[in-house]
C-alpha positions in Angstrom: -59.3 56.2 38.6 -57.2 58.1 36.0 -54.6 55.8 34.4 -54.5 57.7 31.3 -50.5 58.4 30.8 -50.3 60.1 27.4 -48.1 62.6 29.1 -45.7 60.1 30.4 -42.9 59.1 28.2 -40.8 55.9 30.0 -37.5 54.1 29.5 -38.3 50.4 30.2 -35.4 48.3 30.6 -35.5 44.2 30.7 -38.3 44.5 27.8 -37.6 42.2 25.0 -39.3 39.4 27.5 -41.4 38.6 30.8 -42.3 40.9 33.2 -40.3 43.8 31.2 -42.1 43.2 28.6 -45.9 43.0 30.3 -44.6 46.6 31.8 -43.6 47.5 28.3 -47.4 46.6 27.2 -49.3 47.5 29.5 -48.1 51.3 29.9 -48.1 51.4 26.4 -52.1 50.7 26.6 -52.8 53.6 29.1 -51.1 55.4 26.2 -47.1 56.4 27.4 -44.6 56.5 24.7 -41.4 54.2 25.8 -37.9 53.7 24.9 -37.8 49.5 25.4 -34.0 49.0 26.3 -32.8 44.8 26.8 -29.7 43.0 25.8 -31.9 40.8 23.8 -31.8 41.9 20.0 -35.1 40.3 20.3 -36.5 43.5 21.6 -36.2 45.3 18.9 -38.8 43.0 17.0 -41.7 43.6 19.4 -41.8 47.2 17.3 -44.3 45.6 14.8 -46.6 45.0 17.6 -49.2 47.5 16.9 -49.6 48.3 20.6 -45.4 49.6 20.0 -45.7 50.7 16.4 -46.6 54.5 16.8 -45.7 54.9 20.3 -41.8 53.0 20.8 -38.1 52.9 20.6 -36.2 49.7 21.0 -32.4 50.0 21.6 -30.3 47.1 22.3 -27.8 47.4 24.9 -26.0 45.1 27.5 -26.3 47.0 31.1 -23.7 45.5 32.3 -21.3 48.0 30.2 -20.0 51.2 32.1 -21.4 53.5 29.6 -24.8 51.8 29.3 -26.3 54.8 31.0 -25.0 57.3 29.6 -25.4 56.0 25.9 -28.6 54.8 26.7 -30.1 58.1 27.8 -28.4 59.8 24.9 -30.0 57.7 22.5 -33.7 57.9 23.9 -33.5 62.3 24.4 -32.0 62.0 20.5 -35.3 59.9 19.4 -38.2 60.9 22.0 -36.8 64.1 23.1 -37.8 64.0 27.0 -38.2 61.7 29.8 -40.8 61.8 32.7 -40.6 58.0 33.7 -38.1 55.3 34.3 -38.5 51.6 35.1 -35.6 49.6 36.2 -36.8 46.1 35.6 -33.6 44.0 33.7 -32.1 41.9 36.6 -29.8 39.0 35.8 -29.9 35.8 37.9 -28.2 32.2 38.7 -28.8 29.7 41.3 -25.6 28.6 43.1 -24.6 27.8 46.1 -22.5 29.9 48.1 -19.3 28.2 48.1 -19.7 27.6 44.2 -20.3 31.6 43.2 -17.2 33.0 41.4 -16.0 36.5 41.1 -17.4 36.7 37.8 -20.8 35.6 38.8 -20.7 37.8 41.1 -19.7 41.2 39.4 -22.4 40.4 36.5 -25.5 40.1 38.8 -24.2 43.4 40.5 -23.4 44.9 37.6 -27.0 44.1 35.7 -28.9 44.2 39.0 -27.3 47.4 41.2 -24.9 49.0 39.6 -27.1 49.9 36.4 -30.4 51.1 38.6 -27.9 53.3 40.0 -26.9 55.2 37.3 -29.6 54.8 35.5 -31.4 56.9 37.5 -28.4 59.6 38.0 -28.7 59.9 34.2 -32.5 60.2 34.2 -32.2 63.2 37.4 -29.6 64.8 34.9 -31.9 64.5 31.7 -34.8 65.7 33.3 -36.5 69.0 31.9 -37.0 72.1 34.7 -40.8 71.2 34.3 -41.0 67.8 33.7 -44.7 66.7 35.0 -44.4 64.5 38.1 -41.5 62.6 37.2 -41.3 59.0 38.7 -38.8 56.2 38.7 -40.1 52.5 39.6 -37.3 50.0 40.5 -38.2 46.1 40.3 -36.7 44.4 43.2 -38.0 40.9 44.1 -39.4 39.2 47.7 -35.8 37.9 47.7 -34.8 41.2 48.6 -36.6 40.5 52.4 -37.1 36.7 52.6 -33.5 34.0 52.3 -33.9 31.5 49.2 -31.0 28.7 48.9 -28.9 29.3 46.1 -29.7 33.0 45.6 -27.3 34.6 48.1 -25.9 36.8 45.6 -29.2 38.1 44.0 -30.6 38.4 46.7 -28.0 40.6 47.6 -28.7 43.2 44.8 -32.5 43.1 45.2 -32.1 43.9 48.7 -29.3 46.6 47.4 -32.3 47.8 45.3 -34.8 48.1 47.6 -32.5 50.3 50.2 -31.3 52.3 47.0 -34.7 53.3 46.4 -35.5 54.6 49.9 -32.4 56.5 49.9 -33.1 58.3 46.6 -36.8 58.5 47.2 -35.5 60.9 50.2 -32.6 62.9 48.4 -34.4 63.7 45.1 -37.8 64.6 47.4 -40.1 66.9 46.6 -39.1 66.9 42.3 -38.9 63.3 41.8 -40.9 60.3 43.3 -39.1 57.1 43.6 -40.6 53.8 44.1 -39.7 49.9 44.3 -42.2 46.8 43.4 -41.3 43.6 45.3 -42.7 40.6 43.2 -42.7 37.5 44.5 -43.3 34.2 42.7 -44.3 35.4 39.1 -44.8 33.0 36.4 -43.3 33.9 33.3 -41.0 31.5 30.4 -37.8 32.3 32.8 -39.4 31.2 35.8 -41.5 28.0 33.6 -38.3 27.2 32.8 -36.6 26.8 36.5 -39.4 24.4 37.1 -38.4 22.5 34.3 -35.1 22.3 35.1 -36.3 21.2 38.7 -34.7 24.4 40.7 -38.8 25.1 41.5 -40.3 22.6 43.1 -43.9 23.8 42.5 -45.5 22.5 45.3 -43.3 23.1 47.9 -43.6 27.1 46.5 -47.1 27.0 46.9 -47.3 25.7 49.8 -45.5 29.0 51.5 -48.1 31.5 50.2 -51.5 32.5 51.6 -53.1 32.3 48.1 -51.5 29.3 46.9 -51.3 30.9 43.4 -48.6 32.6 41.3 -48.5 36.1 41.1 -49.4 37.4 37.4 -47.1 39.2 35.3 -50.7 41.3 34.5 -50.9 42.4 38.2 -47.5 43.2 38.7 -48.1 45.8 35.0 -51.0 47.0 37.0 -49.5 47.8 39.6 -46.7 50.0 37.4 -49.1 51.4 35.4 -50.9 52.8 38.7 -47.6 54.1 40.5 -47.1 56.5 37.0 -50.7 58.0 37.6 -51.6 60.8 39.0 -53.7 58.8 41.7 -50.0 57.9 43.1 -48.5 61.5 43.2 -48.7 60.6 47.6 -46.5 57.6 46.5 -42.8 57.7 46.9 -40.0 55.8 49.1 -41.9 52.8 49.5 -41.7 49.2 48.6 -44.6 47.4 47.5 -44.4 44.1 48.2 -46.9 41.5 46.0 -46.0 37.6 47.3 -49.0 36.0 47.5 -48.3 36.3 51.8 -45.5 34.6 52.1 -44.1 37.4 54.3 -46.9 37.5 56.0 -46.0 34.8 57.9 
């Protein structure tokens, strides 16, 4: 299987940590050039990693901004010149009950989660070169988007927003532009270590739902990215891949 993507050049948002970041890395092994885009001014650090040195951007930018699009696709034409790829991984979260969401919970997690996919992707259609080569946009929604958590109502919300988003586009941009959504389920990174901590995972209970009784990887899910940019995935578009371990399977 080719996953050689030298002629792939990707805007990666959500990559200063996580599963943004194991994207980031792993694309960046089968040899894309990236613009790495998070709030975090943390991103910009992971330049001295060798595996970024020759071959990334970092620009700092909160999505939740109007212009973040627009500014943000500016920025990465002015320093790499072209994209062919787009992931749309940054996603913002709380855990609340229903009656305890505010307004301003609300907006943010629609702002970060939906509303910046969105346009996003409008300014990546717009910036797109008459002959780009197989361009490809891959949004991360989550198994939230299909299955009800407590206390996720409103996340869940935009991840399901997400996932119909992608459909849609996959079907108006058709044939030029092939647009696909990833559906993790349980993934173990610091963010989700830390909801254990804090006792909003009970681990066991988790586990107990899934077939394999294991967390999904933040490796497999990369994998998984890095595969959907090949040219062994030009067939691929309008669909949501779904990795949960089984639970909805059941």
């Amino acid at each position: 299987m080719n996953l050689d993507l030298r002629h792939r050049t990707i805007l990666v948002t959500g990559a200063a940590q996580g599963l943004g970041l194991g994207i980031a890395r792993h694309l960046a092994c089968a040899h894309a050039r990236l613009a790495l885009v998070d709030s975090n001014p943390a991103v910009v650090d992971h330049l001295d990693d060798p595996i970024f040195r020759d071959s990334a951007i970092a620009l700092v930018k909160d999505l939740a901004l109007p212009n973040a699009a627009q500014e943000l696709m500016h920025s990465t034409l002015t320093e790499l010149g072209y994209l062919n790829g787009l992931v749309n991984c940054a996603a913002w979260s709380f855990h609340k009950p229903l009656l305890e969401t505010t307004i301003s919970d609300f907006d943010q997690v629609i702002a970060v989660n939906q509303r910046a996919p969105y346009f996003l992707i409008q300014e990546f259609v717009r910036a797109l070169d008459e002959g780009a080569s197989d361009p490809c946009v891959v949004n991360i929604a989550s198994v939230n988007a299909v299955i009800g958590n407590k206390n996720l109502t409103a996340y869940a919300a935009t991840k399901g927003a997400l996932v119909a988003m992608g459909r849609a586009i996959a079907v108006e941009l058709a044939p030029r532009i092939r647009v696909v959504t990833v559906s993790p389920g349980a993934v173990l990174t610091k963010y989700t270590e830390g909801l254990i901590a804090q006792g909003e995972i009970d681990v066991d209970r988790l586990l107990d739902r899934l077939l394999l009784k294991k967390f999904t990887t933040v490796d497999e899910i990369a994998d998984l990215v890095v595969f959907l940019f090949g040219p062994s995935a030009k067939s691929i578009t309008g669909s949501n891949w779904i990795i949960d371990g089984g639970v909805t399977a059941q």
